[in-house]
C-alpha positions in Angstrom: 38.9 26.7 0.8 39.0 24.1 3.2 35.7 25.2 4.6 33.9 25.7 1.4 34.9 21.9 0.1 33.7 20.2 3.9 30.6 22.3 2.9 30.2 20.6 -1.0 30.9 17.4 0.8 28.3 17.5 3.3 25.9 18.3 0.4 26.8 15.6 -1.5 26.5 13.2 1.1 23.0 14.3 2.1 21.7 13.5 -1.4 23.1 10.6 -1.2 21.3 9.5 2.4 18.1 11.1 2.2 15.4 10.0 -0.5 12.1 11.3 0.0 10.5 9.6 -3.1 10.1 5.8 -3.9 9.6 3.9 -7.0 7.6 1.1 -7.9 8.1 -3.1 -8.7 11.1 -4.7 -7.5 12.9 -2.5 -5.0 16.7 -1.5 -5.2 18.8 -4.8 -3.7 15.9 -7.4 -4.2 16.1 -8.3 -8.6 15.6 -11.7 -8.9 14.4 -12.8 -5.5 11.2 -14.5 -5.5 10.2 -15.6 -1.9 9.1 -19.3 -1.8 6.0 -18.9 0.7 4.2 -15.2 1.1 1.2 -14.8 3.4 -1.5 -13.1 1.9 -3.0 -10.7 4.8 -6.4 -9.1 4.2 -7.2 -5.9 2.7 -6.7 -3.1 5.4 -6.9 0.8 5.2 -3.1 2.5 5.4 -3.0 3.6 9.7 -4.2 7.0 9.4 -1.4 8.4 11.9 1.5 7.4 9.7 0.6 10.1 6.8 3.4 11.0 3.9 3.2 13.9 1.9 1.1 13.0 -0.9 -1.6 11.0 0.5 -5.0 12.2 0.0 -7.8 12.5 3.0 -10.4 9.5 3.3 -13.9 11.0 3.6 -16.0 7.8 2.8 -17.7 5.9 5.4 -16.5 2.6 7.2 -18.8 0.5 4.6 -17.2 2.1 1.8 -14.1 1.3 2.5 -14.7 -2.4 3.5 -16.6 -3.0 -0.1 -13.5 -1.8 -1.4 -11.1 -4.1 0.7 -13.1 -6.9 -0.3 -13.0 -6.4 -3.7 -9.4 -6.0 -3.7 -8.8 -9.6 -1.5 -10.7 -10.7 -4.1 -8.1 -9.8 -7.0 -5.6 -10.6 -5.4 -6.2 -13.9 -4.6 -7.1 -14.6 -8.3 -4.0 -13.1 -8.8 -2.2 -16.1 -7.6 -4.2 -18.7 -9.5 -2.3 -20.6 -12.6 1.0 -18.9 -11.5 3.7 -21.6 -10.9 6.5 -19.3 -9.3 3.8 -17.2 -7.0 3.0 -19.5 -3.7 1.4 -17.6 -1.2 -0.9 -18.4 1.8 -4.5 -17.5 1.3 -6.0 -14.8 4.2 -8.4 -17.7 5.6 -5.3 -20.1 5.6 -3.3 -17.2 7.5 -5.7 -16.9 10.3 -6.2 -20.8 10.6 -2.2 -20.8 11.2 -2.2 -18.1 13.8 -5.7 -19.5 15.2 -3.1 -22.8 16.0 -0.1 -21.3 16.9 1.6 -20.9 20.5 2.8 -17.4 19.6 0.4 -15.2 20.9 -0.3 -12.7 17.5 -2.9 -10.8 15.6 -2.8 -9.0 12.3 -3.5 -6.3 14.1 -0.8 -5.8 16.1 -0.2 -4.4 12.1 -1.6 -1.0 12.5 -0.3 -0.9 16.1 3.3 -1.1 14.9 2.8 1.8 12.8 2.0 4.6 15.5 3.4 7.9 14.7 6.8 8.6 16.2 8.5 11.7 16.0 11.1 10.4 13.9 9.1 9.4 11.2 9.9 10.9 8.0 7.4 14.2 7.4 9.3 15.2 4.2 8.4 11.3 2.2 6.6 12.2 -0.6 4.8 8.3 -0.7 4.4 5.4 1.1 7.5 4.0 -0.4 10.3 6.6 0.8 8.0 6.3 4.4 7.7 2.3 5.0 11.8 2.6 4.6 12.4 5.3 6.5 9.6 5.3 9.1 8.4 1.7 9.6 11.5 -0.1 8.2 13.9 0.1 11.0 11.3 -0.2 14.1 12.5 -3.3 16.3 9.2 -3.9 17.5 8.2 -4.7 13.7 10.9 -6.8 12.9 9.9 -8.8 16.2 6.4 -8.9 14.6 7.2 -10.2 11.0 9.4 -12.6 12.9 6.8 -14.3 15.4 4.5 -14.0 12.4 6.8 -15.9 9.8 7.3 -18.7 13.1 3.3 -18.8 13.1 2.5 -18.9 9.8 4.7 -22.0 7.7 8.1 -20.1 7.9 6.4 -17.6 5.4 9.7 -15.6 3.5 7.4 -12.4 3.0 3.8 -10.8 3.7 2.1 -9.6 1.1 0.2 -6.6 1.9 -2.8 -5.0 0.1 -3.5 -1.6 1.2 -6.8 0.7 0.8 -5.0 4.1 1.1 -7.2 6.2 0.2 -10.8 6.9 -0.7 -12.6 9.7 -1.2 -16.1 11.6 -2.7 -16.4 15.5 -3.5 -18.5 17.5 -5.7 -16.9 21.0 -7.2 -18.2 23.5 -9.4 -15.5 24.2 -12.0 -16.6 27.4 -14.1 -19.5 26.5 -14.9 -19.0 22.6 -15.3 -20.7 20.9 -12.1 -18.4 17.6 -11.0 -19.8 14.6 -8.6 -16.4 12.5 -8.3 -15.2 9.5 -6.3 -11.7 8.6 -6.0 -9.9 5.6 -4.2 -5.9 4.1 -4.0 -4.3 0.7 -3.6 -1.1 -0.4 -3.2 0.5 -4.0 -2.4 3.9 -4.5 -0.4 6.0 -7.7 -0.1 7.8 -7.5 2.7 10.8 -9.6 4.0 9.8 -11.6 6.9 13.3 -11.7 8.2 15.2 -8.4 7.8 11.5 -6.3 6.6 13.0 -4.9 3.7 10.3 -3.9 1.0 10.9 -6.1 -1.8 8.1 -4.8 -4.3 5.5 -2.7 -4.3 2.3 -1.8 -6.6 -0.3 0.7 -6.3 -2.9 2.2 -8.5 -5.2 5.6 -8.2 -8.0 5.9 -9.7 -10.2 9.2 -10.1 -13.8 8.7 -12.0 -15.4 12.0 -12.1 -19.2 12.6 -13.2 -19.8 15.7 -15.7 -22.7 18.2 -16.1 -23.3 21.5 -16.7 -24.5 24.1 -14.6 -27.4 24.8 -16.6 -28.9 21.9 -16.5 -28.9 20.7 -12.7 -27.2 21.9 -9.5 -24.3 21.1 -7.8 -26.6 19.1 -4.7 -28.7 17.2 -7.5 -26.1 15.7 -9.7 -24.8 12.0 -9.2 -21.9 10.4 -8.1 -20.4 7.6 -10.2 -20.5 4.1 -9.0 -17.6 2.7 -7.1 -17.5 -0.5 -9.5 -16.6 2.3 -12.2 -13.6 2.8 -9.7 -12.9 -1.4 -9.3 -12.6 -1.2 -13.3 -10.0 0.6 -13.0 -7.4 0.0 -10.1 -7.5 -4.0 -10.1 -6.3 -4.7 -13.6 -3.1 -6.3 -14.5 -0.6 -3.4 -14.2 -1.1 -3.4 -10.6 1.4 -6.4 -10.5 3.8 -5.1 -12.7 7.5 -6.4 -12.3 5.8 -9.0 -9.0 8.8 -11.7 -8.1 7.9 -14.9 -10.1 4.7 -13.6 -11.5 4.3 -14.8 -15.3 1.9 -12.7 -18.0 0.0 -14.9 -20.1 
């Protein structure tokens, strides 16, 4: 009996330690904090070596992927305009401040951080569950956020925009030939001082082309344009429930 309750125990006490799915907007802990100064970094593509279980492959080229990243600094910077509560840093006025600064740093000592270790978390179903289970607790990125926050005004949090995926296939699906191009953002604000995840956003979007076998093949028909794929990731739901951020 005694054996069979340590073993109901230990069960229990797994579910409660291990969470291998995230959820959006204000993160458990953090209701009602809204950080005073966030630097804005630039758009970047997730590190490919710190994969979770649901992230799709990137198969578009280099170019792709930067038109995307500027389109996305773009929103988010006019995502901050005529919002009182929301004071953040701008990307140019992020680099001007480390450009200054004693501390020898780099944005990119970003992706660096996030290397693959062995004890990240391969069961994380999304970038949530894996940024506080795999990238969370690292020392060296708690250093980082730190010398950055020094460097950059005493910034509270970063705000992160991530391109983490995008991708172009063509299928034939019985009969019905598809040309389709998909991408995936996210945003994290992270605490500069302990680098907990205070909110996070993201949006997929999947914009597929449609004709029928009869009338074309599968290496003649078109993909959609990428601003078909713009229209629908950067709209207004990708800051839902953002610290201090006001809906007009």
């Amino acid at each position: 009996m005694k054996f069979i309750l340590f073993i109901i125990l230990l069960g229990l006490n797994s579910c409660k330690t291990t969470n291998h799915s995230g959820t959006l907007g204000v993160q458990p802990g953090h209701l009602g904090y809204v950080p005073a100064r966030i630097a804005i970094l630039p758009c970047q593509a997730w590190p490919n070596p710190s994969r979770y279980q649901s992230l799709p492959l990137t198969n578009t080229t280099k170019e792709v992927q930067d038109s995307i990243c500027k389109a996305f600094n773009d929103y988010v910077l006019k995502g901050f305009s005529a919002q009182p509560y929301m004071r953040g840093y701008s990307p140019n006025g992020v680099q001007k401040a480390l450009a200054a600064s004693e501390e020898s740093i780099s944005t990119d000592e970003l992706t660096s951080s996030w290397t693959h270790l062995a004890a990240d978390c391969n069961q994380c179903d999304d970038f949530i569950s894996f940024y506080r289970q795999s990238i969370e607790p690292r020392e060296n990125w708690i250093a980082f956020l730190s010398k950055f926050s020094k460097a950059v005004h005493n910034s509270d949090a970063i705000l992160l925009p991530l391109l983490m995926h995008s991708y172009e296939r063509k299928r034939n699906d019985r009969g019905l030939l598809i040309a389709e191009r998909s991408a995936g953002v996210a945003m994290m604000l992270i605490d500069t001082t302990t680098g907990n995840l205070l909110w996070a956003g993201a949006r997929n979007a999947l914009v597929p082309n449609k004709v029928l076998e009869d009338r074309t093949s599968l290496q003649n028909i078109s993909f959609p344009d990428w601003q078909s794929s713009y229209d629908r990731l950067f709209i207004e739901d990708l800051w839902a429930s953002f610290p201090g951020r006001q809906v007009f």
